[in-house]
N, C-alpha and C positions, 0 to 999 in steps of 0.2 A: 662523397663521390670522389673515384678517383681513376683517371682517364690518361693513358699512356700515348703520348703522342709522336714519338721518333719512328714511325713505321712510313708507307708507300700514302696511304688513304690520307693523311696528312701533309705531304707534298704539295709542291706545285701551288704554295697559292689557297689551300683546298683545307684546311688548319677550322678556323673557323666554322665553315660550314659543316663539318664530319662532325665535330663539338656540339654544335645547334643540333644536330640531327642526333648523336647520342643522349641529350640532354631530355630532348622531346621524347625521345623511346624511353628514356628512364621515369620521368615524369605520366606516361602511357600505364608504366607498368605501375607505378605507386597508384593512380587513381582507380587501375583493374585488384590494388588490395596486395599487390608487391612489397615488403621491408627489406629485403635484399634480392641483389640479380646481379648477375657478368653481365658486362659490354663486350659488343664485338664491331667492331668497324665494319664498312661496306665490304672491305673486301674478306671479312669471313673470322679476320683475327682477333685473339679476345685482347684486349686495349684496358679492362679496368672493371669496377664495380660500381655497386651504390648498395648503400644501405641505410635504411629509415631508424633512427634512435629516437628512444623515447624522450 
């Protein structure tokens, strides 16, 4: 997994919880049977990937 964090949604403080909250949607989509997928921050931008190796 790999999560860009110099952008707005990361600001202020807000760093960690954007990460948690990427983290969990990634985690969401491996157990819906996901091995890869873009991340995009709340505010819409894509910020990184994940992908499941075997």
């Amino acid at each position: 997994m790999e999560i860009e964090t110099d952008n707005a949604a990361f600001q202020n403080g807000q760093a960690a919880e954007e990460a948690a909250r990427l983290l969990r949607e990634a985690a969401d989509r491996i157990a819906d049977g996901a091995t890869i997928g873009g991340l995009r921050d709340h505010n819409g931008n894509n910020v990184g990937q994940f992908m499941l190796l075997d």
